[in-house]
TIMI-786459 format. One record per residue (C-alpha): x, y, z. Coordinates in steps of 0.25 Angstrom, whole numbers, plus 5000, padded with zeros to 4 digits. Example, Ala and Ser with C-alpha at 12.3 -4.5 7.8 and 13.67 -1.06 7.14 Angstrom:
// TIMI-786459
504949825031505549965029
//
This chain:
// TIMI-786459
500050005000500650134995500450275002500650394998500850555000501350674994502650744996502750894999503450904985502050844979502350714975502050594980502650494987502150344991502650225000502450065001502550015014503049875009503049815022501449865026501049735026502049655034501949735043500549655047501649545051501849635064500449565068501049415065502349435072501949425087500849295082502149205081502349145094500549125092500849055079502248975085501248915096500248885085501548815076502148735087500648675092500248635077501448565074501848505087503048575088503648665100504848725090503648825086503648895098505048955095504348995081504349155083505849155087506249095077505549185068506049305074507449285075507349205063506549205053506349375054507749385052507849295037506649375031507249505036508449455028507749395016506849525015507449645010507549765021506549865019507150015022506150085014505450225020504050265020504050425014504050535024502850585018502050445019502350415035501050495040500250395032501050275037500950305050499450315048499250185041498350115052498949965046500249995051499650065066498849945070499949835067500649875080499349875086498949755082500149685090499749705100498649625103499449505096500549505106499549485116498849375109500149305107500549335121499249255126499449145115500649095118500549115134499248995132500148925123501348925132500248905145499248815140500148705130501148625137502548685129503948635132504848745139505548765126504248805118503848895129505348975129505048985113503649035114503849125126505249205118504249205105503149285114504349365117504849405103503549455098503149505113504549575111503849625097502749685106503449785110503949815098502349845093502449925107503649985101502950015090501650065097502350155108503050245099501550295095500750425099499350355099498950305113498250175107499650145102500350175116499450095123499549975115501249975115500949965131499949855128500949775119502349815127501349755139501449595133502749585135502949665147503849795140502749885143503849995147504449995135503350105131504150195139505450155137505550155124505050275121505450365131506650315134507350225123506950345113507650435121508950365125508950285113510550245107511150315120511850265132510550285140509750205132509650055139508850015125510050045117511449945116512549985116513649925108514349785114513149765121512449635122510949615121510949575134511749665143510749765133509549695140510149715153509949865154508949885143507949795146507849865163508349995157507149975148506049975160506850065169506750195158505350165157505150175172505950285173505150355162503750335167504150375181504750495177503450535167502650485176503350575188503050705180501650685185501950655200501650515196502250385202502650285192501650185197500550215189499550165177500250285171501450225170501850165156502750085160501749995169500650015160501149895151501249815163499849825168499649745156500749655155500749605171499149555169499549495157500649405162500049385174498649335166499449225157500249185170498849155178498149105163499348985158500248975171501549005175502148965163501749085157502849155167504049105160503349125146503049275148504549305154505149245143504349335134504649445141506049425141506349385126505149515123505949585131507449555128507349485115506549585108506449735115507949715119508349655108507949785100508349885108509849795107509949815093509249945088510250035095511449945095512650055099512050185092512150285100511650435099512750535101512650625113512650775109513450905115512250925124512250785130511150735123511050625111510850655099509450625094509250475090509350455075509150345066510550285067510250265082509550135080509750005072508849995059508449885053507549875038507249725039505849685036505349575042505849615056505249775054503849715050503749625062504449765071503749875065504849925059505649925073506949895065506750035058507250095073508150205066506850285061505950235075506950285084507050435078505550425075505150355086503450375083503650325068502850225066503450095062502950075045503550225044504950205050505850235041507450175039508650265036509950265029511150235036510650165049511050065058510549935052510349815059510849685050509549625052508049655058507749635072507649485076508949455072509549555077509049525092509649385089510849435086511049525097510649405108512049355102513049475106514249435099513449435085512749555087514149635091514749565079513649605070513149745076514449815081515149825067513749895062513749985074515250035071514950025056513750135057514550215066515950205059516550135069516350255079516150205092515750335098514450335091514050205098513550145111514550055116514249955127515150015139515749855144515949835129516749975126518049935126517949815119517149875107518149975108519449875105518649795096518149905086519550005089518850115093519550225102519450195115518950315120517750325110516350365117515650235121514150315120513950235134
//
């Protein structure tokens, strides 16, 4: 379907979103681990319910590859219409009732069907994966101005219990983001998982600390219905606690896993990779420089942007933050990742390969100028030896 409008010049210009209907695939991600159980039950096989992982971390990546990347732009003059285009507004909002549907779904099958402890593990990390995705769609949603759309990112951050990533992310990684005070921002030489250690409580001590402090303006205390941080939770605690009392304690095991591999697998996972070392240079005044485009990791890979909503074009979202995802746009000369999202987050579970494939891109796009780049402050000196920089080079730590 073609749109089109007229420049100021007079003349006309159109654009094809070739991607409008793949998009529709957002709807059919988070029914995997639903269709897995469906799998493994019909042909009498347990293997099935490690079905979505395989998929993801998979699958994903070899059409990713085998498609070609798509790094067209919608016209200036043609994002009022696209943004208005009530197809692409209610996909997001359409997720959201799914998660929960799958949520419920698997929680009977795990509690009502007698499953080995294997098939359990698998279908409790699939919830994860496309629970992780749900805050992707609250991602998505949280970033808009419309109340219906703010109220459904807290209701869909709630099913996996990361409702205060409404405010973190928003007030806080935004702000800090690509600088030394930025717990969701890695620094080069940094594993994942020294990363998780301090974003992952960083993460819900900003959002505290925000909400108290907003909060505080209008002599209020920060326990409160008010607070927007706890709103999410007033949803998520029932709903544990109503599948615990409906299909057993074996439901305990299954929803920490899935919090976990929602929380660490996918939420961390991304904010690992999408600022990898960048770092925004401070100015004379002491402030940073305003983030820019070559501040994030890019990625024009299909497959993994239809089923993200364009996350992987985070350049354009993180200097246009309210842009909504069929608009985003990818630029010239960023910092591209070799591949989309799922494989990525593989990689970087394995730190050697992610170092040995991410560390020579970081000093490629910054001309082996260390100063411009985060550096993990235990690792300095090694990286230091290693790449032959001059050891009294700013460590932007």
């Amino acid at each position: 379907m073609s749109i089109q409008a007229l420049r100021a010049d007079g003349s006309t210009v159109s654009y094809t979103d070739r991607r409008r209907w793949l998009w529709s695939l957002s709807l059919a991600w988070p029914l995997m681990p639903v269709a897995a159980c469906l799998l493994a039950v019909r042909l009498n096989d347990a293997t099935w319910y490690w079905a979505t992982l395989l998929v993801w971390y998979v699958i994903v990546p070899i059409i990713d590859h085998l498609l070609p990347a798509d790094a067209s732009n919608p016209p200036p003059e043609l994002v009022p219409q696209l943004d208005a285009d009530l197809y692409y507004r209610i996909l997001p909002c359409l997720t959201v009732p799914i998660h929960y549907f799958t949520l419920f779904f698997t929680a009977w099958v795990v509690g009502t069907q007698d499953l080995p402890w294997h098939a359990i593990l698998g279908l409790a990390l699939s919830v994860g994966v496309v629970n992780g995705l749900a805050i992707n769609t609250g991602h998505e949603l949280g970033h808009k101005k419309t109340k219906t759309e703010r109220w459904l990112a807290k209701v869909v951050l709630a099913v996996v219990g990361y409702g205060h990533f409404f405010i973190e992310h928003n007030r806080g990684h935004h702000k800090d983001v690509a600088t030394p005070e930025d717990p969701a921002t890695s620094k080069m030489g940094q594993s994942i998982y020294a990363f998780a250690c301090s974003e992952i409580p960083g993460a819900i001590r900003r959002a505290w600390d925000a909400e108290k402090t907003r909060l505080a303006r209008s002599n209020r205390g920060p326990w409160t219905f008010d607070n927007e941080v706890l709103q999410p939770l007033f949803i998520t605690v029932p709903l544990y606690a109503g599948l615990i009392a409906a299909f057993g304690w074996v439901m305990l095991p299954f929803l920490l896993v899935q919090v976990f591999w929602g929380w660490f697998g996918i939420l961390t996972s991304a904010n690992y990779i999408e600022h990898y070392g960048l770092l925004r240079q401070k100015l004379e005044n002491g402030r940073y420089e305003p983030c820019q485009p070559h501040h994030s990791w890019n990625s024009n890979h299909v497959m993994s942007n239809v089923i993200l909503f364009n996350l992987q074009r985070h350049s354009d979202h993180h200097a246009n933050p309210t842009r909504r995802y069929q608009s985003l746009r990818s630029f010239e000369n960023l910092p591209e990742l070799p591949s989309g999202y799922p494989l990525m987050f593989g990689m970087a579970l394995i730190p050697p390969l992610w170092f040995a494939v991410m560390n020579p891109r970081l000093l490629e796009i910054h001309g082996g100028d260390l100063s411009r780049i985060s550096i993990e402050p235990s690792k300095r000196a090694g990286i230091l030896a290693r790449y032959g920089a001059a050891a009294d080079a700013p460590s932007g730590a």
